[in-house]
N, C-alpha and C positions, 0 to 999 in steps of 0.2 A: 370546674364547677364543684360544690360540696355536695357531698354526699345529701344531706338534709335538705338542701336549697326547697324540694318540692313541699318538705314538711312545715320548713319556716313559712312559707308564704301561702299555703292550704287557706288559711284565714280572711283571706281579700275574693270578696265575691265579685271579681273583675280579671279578667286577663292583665297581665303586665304588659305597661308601652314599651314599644322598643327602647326609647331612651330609659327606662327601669329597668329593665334588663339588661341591656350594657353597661350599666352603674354595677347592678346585681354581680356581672362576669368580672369587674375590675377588683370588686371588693376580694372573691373566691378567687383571685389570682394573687392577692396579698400585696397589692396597689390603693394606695389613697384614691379618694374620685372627688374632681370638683363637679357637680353637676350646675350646670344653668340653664334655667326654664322659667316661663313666665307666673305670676301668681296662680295655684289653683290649679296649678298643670301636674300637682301629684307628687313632689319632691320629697317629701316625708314620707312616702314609702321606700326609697333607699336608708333614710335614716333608722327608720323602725329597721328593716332587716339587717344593718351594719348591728343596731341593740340587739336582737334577739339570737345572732350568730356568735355573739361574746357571750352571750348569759347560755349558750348553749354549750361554751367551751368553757363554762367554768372559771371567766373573766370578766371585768367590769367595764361598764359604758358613761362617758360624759358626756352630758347635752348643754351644749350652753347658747345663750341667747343673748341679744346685746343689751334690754332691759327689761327689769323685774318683771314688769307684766308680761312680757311675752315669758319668763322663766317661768311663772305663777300659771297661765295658760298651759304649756306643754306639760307643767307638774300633775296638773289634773286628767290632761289629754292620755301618758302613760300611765298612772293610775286605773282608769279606768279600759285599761290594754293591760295591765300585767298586774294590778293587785298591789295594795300600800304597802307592802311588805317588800318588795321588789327596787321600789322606787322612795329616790331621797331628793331633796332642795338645800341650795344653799343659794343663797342671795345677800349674806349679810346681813340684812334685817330677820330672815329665818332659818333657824338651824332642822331641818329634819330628817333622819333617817340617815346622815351621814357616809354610813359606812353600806348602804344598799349599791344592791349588785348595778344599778341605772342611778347616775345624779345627775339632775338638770342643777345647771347656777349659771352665774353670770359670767363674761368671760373674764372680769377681774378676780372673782373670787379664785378661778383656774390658775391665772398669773400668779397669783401671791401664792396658791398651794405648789407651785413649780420653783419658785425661789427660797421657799421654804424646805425642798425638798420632801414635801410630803409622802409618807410612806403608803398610801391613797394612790399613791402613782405608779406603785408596784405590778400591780395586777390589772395594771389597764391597758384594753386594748385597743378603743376607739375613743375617739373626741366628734362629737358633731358639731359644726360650727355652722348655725344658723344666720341666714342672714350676712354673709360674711364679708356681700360688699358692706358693710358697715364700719370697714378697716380704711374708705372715704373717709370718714367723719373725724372732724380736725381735735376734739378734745378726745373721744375713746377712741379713735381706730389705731393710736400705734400699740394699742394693750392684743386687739386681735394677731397684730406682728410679732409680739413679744412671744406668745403663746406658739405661734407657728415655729420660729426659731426656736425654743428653749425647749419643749414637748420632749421626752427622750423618744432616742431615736425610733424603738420598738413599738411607737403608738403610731397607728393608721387614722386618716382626716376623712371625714366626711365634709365637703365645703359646700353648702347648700345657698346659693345664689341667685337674682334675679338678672335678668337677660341682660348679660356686660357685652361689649363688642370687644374689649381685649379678655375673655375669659382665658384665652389657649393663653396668653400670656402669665394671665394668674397663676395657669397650672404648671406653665414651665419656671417660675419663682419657686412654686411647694414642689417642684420635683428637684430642681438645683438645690433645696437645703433639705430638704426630707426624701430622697429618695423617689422609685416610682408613682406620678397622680396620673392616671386617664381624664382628661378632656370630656366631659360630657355634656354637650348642648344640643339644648329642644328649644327652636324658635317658633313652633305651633302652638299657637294657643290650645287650651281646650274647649273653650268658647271661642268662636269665630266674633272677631268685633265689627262693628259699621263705624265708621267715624263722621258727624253730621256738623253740619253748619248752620245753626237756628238766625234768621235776620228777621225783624219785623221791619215790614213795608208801607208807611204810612198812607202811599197812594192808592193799594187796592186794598187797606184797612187789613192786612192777614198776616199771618207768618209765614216763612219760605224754609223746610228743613231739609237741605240739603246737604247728598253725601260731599262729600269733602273731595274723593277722588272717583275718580271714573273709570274703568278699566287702568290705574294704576297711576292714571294722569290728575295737576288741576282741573276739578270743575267746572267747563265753561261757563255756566250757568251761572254760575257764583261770578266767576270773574267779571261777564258780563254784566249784571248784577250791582256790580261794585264802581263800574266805569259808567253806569247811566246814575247812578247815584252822583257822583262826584260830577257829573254835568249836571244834573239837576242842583246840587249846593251853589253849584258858580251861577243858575242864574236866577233862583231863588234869593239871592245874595246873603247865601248861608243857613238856609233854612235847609235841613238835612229831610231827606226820603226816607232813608234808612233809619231804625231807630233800633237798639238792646232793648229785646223783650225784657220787663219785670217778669221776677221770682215768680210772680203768683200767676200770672201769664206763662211761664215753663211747669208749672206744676200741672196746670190744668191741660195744657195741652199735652205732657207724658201719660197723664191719665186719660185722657182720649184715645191716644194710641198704643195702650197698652205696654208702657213701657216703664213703669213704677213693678219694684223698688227702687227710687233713686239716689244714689249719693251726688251731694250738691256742695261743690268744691268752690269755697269763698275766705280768702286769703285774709280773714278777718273776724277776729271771736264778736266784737261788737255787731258786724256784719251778720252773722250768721246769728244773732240772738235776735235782730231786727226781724230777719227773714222770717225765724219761726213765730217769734208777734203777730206780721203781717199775716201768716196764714191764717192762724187762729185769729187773726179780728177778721180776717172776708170769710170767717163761717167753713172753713174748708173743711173736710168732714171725709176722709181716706179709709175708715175703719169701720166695721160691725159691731152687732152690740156684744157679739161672742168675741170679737178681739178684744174690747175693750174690759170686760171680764179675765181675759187672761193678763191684759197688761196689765190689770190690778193686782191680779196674783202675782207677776214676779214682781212690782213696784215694794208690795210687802213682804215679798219673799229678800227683796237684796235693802232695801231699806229701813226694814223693821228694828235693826239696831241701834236706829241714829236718832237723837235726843228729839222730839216735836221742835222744841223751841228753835234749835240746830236748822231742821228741815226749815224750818218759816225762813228763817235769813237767806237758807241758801235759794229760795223761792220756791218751794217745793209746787205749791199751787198752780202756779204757771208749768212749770214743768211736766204734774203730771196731765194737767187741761192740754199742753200739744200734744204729751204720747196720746191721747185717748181720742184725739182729732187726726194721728196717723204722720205729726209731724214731730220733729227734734232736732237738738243740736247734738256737735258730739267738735269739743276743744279743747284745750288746757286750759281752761278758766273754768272749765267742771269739775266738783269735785270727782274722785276716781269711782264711787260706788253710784251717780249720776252716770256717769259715762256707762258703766257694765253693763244698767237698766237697760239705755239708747242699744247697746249690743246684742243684749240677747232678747228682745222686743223685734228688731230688724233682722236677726237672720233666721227667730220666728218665722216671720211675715207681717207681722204686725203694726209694725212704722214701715210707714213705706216711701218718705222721703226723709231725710237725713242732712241738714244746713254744717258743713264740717270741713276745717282748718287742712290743710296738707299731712299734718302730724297723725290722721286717720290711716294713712298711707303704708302706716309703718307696722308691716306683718301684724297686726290685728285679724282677724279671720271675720270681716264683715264683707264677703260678696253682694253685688247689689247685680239689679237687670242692665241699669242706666250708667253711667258718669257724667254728670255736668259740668264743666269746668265755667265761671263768669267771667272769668280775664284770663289773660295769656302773659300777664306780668303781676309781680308782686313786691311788697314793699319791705324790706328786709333789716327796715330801722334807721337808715339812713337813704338810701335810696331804693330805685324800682330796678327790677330786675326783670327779665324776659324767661320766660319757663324754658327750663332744657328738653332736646330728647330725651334723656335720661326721665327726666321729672313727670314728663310727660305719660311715660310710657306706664311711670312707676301705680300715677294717679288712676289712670287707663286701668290698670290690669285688675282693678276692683270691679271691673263690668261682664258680666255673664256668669251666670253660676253653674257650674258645673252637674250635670243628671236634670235639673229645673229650665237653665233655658237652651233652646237652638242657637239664638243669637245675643249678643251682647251689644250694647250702643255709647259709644262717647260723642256728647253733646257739645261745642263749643259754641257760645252766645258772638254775634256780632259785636266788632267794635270801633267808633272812627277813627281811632287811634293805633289801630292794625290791619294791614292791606292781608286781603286775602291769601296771597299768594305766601304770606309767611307763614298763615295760618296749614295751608297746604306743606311747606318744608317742610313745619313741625312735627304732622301726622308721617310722611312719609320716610321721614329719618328714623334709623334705627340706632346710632349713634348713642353708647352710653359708655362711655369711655370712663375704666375706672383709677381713679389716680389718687395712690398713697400718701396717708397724712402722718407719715411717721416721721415723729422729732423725736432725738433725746430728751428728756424731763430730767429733772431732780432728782424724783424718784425714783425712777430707773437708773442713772447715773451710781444713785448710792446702792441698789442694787446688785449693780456689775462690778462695782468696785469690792463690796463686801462679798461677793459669790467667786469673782476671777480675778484673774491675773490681767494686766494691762493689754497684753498681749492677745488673750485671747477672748476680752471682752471689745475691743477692736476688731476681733474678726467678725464677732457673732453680729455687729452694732453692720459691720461690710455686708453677711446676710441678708438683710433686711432689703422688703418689696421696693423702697423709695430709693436706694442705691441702686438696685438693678433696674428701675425704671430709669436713672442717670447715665446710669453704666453699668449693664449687664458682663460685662466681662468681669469686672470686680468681684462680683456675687458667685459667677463660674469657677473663675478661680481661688475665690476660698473655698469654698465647696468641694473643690476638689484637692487643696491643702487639706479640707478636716478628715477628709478621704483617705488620704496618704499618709497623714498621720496616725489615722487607727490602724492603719495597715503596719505601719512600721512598727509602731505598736506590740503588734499581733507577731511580725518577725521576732521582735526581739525576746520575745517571751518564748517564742520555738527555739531561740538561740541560746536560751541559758541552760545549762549543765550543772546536774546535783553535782559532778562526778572532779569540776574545777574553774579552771576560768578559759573559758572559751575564746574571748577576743587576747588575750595573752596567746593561747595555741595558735590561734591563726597570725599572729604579728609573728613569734616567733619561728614560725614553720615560712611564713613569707619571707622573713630577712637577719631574722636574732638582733638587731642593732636599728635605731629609731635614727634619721639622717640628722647631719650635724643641724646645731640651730641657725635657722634666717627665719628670714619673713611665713610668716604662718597662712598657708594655705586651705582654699577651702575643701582639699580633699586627701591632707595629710591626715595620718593614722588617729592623733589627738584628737584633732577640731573633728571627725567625722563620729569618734565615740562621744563627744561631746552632743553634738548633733540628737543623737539616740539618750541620752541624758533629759528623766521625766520629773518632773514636780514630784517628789516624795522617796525618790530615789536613794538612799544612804552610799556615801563616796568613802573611803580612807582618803584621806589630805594632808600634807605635809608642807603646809604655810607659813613662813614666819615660824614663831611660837607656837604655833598653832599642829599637836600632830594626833590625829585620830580620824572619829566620825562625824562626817557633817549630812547632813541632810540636806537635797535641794529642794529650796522655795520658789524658782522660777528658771528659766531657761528663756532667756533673748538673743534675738538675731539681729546684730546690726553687720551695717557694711563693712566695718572692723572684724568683725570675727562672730562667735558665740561667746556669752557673758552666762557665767551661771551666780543664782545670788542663791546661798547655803546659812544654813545655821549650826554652831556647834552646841555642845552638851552644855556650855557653859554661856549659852545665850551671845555669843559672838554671831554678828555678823559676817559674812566672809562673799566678796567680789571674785571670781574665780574666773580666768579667761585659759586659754590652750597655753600661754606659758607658763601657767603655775603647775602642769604635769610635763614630767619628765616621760609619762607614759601615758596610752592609750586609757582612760579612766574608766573604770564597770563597776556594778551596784555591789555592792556586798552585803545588799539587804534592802526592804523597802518597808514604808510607813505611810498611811490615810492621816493626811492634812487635815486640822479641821475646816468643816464648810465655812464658817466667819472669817475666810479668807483675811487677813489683816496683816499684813509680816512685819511692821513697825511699832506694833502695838504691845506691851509688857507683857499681859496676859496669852496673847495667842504665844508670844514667842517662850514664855513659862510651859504654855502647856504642850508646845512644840519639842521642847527641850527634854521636859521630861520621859516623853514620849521614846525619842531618841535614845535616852538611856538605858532605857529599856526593850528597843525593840532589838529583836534576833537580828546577827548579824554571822556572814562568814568570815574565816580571818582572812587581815588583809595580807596577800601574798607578796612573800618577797620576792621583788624581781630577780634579781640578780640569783639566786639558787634556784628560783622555775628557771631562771637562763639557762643555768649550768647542767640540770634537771634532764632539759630539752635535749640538749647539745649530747650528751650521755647517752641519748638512745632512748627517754620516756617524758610522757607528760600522766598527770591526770586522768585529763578528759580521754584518753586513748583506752580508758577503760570502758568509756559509756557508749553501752550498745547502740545507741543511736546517733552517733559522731557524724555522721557521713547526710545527716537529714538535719541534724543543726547546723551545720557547716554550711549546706546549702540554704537555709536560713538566714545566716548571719549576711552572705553574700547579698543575698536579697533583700535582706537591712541597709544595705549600703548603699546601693543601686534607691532604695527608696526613701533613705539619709539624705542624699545627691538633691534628688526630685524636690524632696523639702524645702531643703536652703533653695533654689534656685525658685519653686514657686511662692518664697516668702518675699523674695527679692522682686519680684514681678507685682506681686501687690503692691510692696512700697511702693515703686512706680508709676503708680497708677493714681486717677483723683479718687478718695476717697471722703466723698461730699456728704457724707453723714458722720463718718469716725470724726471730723473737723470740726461739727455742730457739737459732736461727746465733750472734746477737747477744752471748747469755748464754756460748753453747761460747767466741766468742770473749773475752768478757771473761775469761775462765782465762785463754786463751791470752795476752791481754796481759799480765796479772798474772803470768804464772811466764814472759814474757820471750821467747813463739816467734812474736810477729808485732808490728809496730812500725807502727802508724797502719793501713797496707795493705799491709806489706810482709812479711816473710816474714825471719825471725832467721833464723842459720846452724842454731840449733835447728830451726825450722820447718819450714826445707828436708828436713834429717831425719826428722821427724814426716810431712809429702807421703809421703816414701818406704817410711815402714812402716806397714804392714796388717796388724794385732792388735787383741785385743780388750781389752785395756791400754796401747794406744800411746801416752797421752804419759805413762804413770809409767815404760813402757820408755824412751823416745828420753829423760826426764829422769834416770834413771838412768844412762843412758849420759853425757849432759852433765856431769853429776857424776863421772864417771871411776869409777863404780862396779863398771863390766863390766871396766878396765881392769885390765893384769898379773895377768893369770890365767892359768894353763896350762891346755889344755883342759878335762880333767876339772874343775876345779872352776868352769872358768866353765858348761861345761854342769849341772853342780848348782847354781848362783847365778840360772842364767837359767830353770829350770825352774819359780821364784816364781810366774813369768808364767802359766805354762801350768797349773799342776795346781790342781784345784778339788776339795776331800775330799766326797764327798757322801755317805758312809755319816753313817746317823744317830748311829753311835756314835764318840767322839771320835777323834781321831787321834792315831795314836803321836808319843812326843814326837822332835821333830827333829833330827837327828844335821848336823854340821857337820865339813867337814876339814879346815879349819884355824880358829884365832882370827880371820885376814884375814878368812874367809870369814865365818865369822859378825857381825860387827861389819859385812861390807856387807852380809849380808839384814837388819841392824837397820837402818842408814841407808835400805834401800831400804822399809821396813815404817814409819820415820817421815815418807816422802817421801811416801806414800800416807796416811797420817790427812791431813799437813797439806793434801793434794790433793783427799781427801776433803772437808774443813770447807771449800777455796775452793769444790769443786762446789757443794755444800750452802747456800753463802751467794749463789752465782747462780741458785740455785733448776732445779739438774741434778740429774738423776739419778745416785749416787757409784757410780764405778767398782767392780769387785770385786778387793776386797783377794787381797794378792801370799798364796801359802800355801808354807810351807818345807817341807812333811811328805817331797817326793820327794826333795828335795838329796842322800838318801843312794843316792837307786836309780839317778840320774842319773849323780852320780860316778861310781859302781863300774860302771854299764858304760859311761861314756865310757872306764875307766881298763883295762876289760880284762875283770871279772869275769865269771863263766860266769850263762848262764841261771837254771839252777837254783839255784846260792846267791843269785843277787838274788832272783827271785820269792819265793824260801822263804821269804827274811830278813824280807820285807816282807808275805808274805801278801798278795800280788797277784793279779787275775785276768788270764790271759796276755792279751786283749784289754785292758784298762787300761793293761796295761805298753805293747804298740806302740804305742796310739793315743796316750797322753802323749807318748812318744818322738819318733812320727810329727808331735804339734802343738810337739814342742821342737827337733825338726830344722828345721823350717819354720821359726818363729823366730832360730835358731842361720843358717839360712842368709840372710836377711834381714840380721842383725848383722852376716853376714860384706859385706856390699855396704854398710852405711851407717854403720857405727862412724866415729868421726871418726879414730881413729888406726891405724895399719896394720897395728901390735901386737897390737892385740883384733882387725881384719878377718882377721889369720891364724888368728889363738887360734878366734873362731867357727866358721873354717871347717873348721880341723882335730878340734873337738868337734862338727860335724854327721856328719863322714866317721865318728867312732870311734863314734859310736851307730847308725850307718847297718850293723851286720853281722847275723850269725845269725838269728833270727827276725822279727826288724824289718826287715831286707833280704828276708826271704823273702814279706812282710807286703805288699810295695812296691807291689805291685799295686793294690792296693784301700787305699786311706788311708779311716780309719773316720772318720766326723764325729758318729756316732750315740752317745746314750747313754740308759740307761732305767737303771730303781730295783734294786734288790739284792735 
């Protein structure tokens, strides 16, 4: 335990749960901790004290979050715990405070500062990763993988999680590629829930709410319930008993039973705007005339930026008539400073029922008394789906507020279309099984290709949660390859001698004479110094023409032997295996690679070269006189007082030389079902021209750079000059392709274009994508998602100037739709301005980010929305 533990946590006027203080003990033991517990149950007190034991040591803390708003959220929550001075954001959209002792960002902004090698990363001691089952999620969660593998080693994880059933498994992933994580799971709520089953009874005119289980069991009551209903349909001839209470029939009756604030879970933005209609037309009336005074006060405290004319479109009237009646929505069809309103109005107390999409769900900090769910399936764009435990549980854990209520309630509405008894699995399943959506991308691809070597970007790719959920032996044994290798490492730096050459004295003192030539062996004198041979290593070599110093670029292990690939002074290439030494081969000097890994490329191998020329070397010894030397009666190293402790060293290089090769060969072996998916992303990549053997095309470089979820049809669009000589407006209508995805079911209006140029590029950019498609397709990837031109016209007209209201009108938009596109086209837009190849489009992007950046989307800036649910 640390000395301070009682001083850091003095601040919490509450005793620590046991599951916080066994986080508490994991962290003072110098162990990662995943902790998992339900909403609400206190998990940010590990976090906070993981922060406050860095900034006590004089080191720095990352908090990251998986979107803005929750980044924007915790930026204030520390703040107001430690002082702005203290605390920094980075989201992309906000740079502040950077280099503070505490930065909250998103967990891409982390990724890209870790492949950058950010010097940021020097002094840090913690990452908190919020939310971390989020590494689920099929477009961001392989960025939370990226971050867990690539992190150096020296930074400890806070994994802060909602109740998985395979957690122990999560932490034996981060403990196989990071070192020690304790396990920590709390399945207690801190609210106790009820879970009920509301049916309305047309025969005795009432409602029936009953619990769901009974001492642990289905409800008879219910079931009973359910089976005189279905005899009454059959002889009614279909005239149902049973009927799903109306909304306004659940509200009235949560407020009879004292059971408001309610969040009211409706799989549907149009849905849930009906709902709060219908309240506010039957007069319903949930608030005082002192709430309704303060909901004026924050309504103009968080809206008072936003243009009147702005407010009218977005319906301001209606809006504020349901706060002030105690009703609301809260969806991705709001804009985000509508939403805040609905937020901090209800954990006021002041809204006390809530009509809201699933996307509420998502680490928002809105506790309610109630949970209503109206269906137990939902529609997902093409068909229905049936809610998980998982989903269930996630929705659920917004119910009971913690210090406020004794109990919590989750409400499920009858329905004919679901037998009770499912209704019963659901609540009693605890069942959230968490399963990795990590693929190689583009971007990552060019990534690992410009950071490593083939070799050991395949290992890090074998790391990864979705391999070892395949095949966890895979994952162990690299892991324990990257193990062996710093270790040997670590030998053979104990094993070098100011004083001579070491692996000479011990060949020579074994035998004086290397055995004749045959078949090369994987544990002859050669191929074993070969073995211990690192990326930057300096060799004397005696090739061909070729005689001096080379420097090694790589080291691979195939079933033939070890292969070293080198460069000389003179920008030569040199393939180097165990028969091109007549001898045991040792460094006679070393040199730092640059990080833009590229070994085929002019420049790196220039400045590689020059490098070499320059860098200190020893000379290289001649054998045959060290032979003679020996044989005489002396070496060197027999001078160096520590002979007898490198000696044993070097031995123990050998012994874990051996180890190497043999667990390098044990992975080949093995399925390696993600390295396979690298292999395939890379064959695009080779075939459309952005990576050359191992190197990285001027394209490439580009594609490293941007983070989208269309990156190489953007960066080849751009290659093609398609983004080029555009004035802003129409390049930000050309680039919104990227960004906007139609998901009403019903077709989309036909696409307006502003000039011929412009339509002739979204054709080019629409046939660049099938033909990208048919290559994915023939490498057996999954095809990107097609460019959509439906916004091109909403994009222009307000890069170019147009008012609120005639865009939204035009287009029949929901004012949340319109920011968050915008919001995901600025982000793009500012990207283009940092990696266009020509200066013309880096101005043009960055002046069509500034011209969508005003009026409502500026006011929006706070909360960038990531979230989206059905219509």
């Amino acid at each position: 335990m640390r000395a301070d533990r009682a001083e850091l946590i003095a601040h919490y006027p509450f005793p620590l749960d046991d599951f916080q203080a066994r986080s508490l003990d994991a962290l003072d033991e110098g162990e990662s901790v995943l902790v998992a517990a339900p909403t609400g149950s206190g998990k940010t007190v590990v976090a906070e004290y993981a922060i406050d034991a860095a900034i006590a040591d004089g080191r720095r803390a990352f908090y990251t979050a998986p979107i803005k708003a929750l980044s924007n959220q915790k930026y204030h929550d520390l703040i107001e715990r430690l002082g702005p001075q203290r605390v920094g954001l980075l989201t992309g959209d906000n740079t502040i405070n950077g280099d503070a002792d505490v930065v909250v960002m998103t967990t891409e902004v982390l990724r890209n500062m870790i492949y950058a090698r950010s010097p940021g990363l020097r002094d840090l001691a913690v990452v908190v990763l919020d939310e971390v089952h989020f590494l689920q999620d099929t477009y961001r969660g392989p960025v939370w993988e990226e971050v867990i593998i690539h992190l150096p080693a020296h930074v400890r994880l806070v994994c802060l999680s909602a109740t998985v059933s395979n957690a122990a498994e999560l932490a034996e992933w981060i403990s196989t590629v990071r070192g020690p994580t304790r396990t920590v799971l709390e399945d207690r709520r801190p609210v106790r829930l009820d879970n009920h089953y509301l049916i309305g009874d047309q025969t005795h005119d009432r409602m029936h709410l009953l619990p769901v289980l009974v001492s642990g069991r289905p409800n008879t009551d219910a079931i009973r319930l359910d089976a005189e209903a279905a005899r009454h349909n059959r002889k009614q001839h279909g005239r149902r008993r049973l009927f799903t209470p109306s909304r306004l029939e659940v509200i009235e009756l949560l407020d009879a039973h004292h059971m408001l604030p309610a969040i009211y879970f409706i799989f549907s933005r149009n849905q849930c705007d009906e709902a709060a209609k219908s309240c506010l037309g039957a007069d319903v009336r949930l608030t005082s005339a002192a709430d309704r005074d303060r909901i004026r006060e924050i309504v103009d405290e968080r809206l008072g930026g936003i243009d009147p004319a702005d407010l009218a479109v977005l319906g301001y009237g209606q809006f504020l008539a349901q706060l002030e009646a105690g009703v609301s929505c809260h969806h991705a069809g709001m804009v985000p400073p509508f939403k805040e309103v609905v937020e901090a109005c209800f954990v006021e107390g002041l809204v006390k029922a809530v009509f809201a999409t699933e996307t509420l769900a998502v680490g928002i900090n809105m506790p309610a008394k109630t949970v209503v769910i109206e269906k137990l399936s939902k529609f997902t764009g093409d068909h229905h789906t049936f809610l998980t435990a998982g989903e269930y549980t996630q929705l659920t854990g917004r119910a009971g507020r913690r210090g406020l209520d004794d109990l919590g309630h989750a409400v499920v509405l009858w329905s004919p279309f679901v037998p009770f008894e499912q209704v019963a699995t659901l609540v009693s399943s605890r069942t959230f099984h968490l399963n990795s959506a990590f693929r190689p991308t583009y971007n990552m691809a060019a990534n690992l290709v410009r950071s490593y070597t083939s070799e050991r970007a395949h290992h890090l790719l074998n790391l990864s949660f979705a391999q070892y959920q395949a095949d966890r032996d895979v994952v162990k044994l690299e892991a324990r390859l990257e193990r062996r290798q710093l270790q040997l490492a670590e030998y053979l730096d104990r094993a070098r001698s100011p004083f001579g050459d070491l692996e000479e004295y011990r060949r020579l003192k074994k035998q004086g004479e290397r055995p004749s030539p045959g078949p090369v062996l994987r544990d002859d004198p050669v191929t074993l110094a070969l073995l211990r041979v690192r990326p930057g290593d300096i060799l004397h070599v005696e090739k061909g023409r070729h005689v001096g110093r080379v420097v090694v670029l790589s080291n691979a292990h195939r079933k033939g032997g070890v292969r070293l690939t080198g460069l000389t002074t003179r920008r030569d290439l040199l393939m180097l295996t165990a028969a091109d030494f007549d001898e045991p081969p040792t460094a006679i000097g070393r040199m730092e690679l640059p990080a833009d890994y590229a070994p085929n490329r002019n420049d790196f191998q220039r400045r590689v070269a020059a490098t070499l020329e320059k860098a200190e070397v020893t000379v290289a010894p001649r054998r045959r006189r060290a032979a003679q030397a020996f044989y005489e009666g002396g070496h060197p190293v027999e001078d160096d007082p520590d002979l007898a402790d490198r000696m044993k060293a070097a031995t123990q290089a050998d012994r874990c030389a051996r180890e190497v090769e043999e667990l390098r060969v044990r992975v080949q072996g093995r399925s390696q079902s993600i390295a396979r998916d690298f292999d395939r992303v890379l064959r695009v990549l080779q075939t459309w021209g952005y990576v050359d053997g191992w190197s990285l095309t001027d394209g490439g470089v580009i594609l490293a750079r941007l983070f989208h979820e269309c990156d190489l049809l953007v960066v080849e669009s751009l290659r093609q000059g398609l983004l080029d000589g555009l004035d802003p407006p129409a390049l930000a209508g050309l680039a919104s392709v990227f960004v906007y995805e139609h998901r009403s079911p019903d077709p989309p209006p036909a696409p307006w274009y502003p000039s011929p140029l412009v339509r002739r590029r979204w054709q080019s950019i629409a046939r660049i994508s099938y033909e990208m498609q048919d290559a994915e397709e023939e490498a057996g990837l999954a095809v990107h998602r097609a460019p959509d031109p439906t916004f091109v016209a909403v994009a222009y007209a307000w890069a170019a100037g147009e008012g609120f209201a005639e865009v939204v009108a035009a287009e029949e938009l929901s004012g949340g739709d319109f920011v968050r596109t915008m919001k995901q086209l600025i982000d793009l837009l500012r990207q283009l301005a940092l990696v266009a190849p020509t200066k013309e489009t880096r101005h043009s992007a960055d002046a069509a980010a500034q011209s969508l950046f005003r009026g409502v989307v500026a006011a929006s800036s706070a909360i960038t929305d990531t979230d989206t649910d059905a219509a």
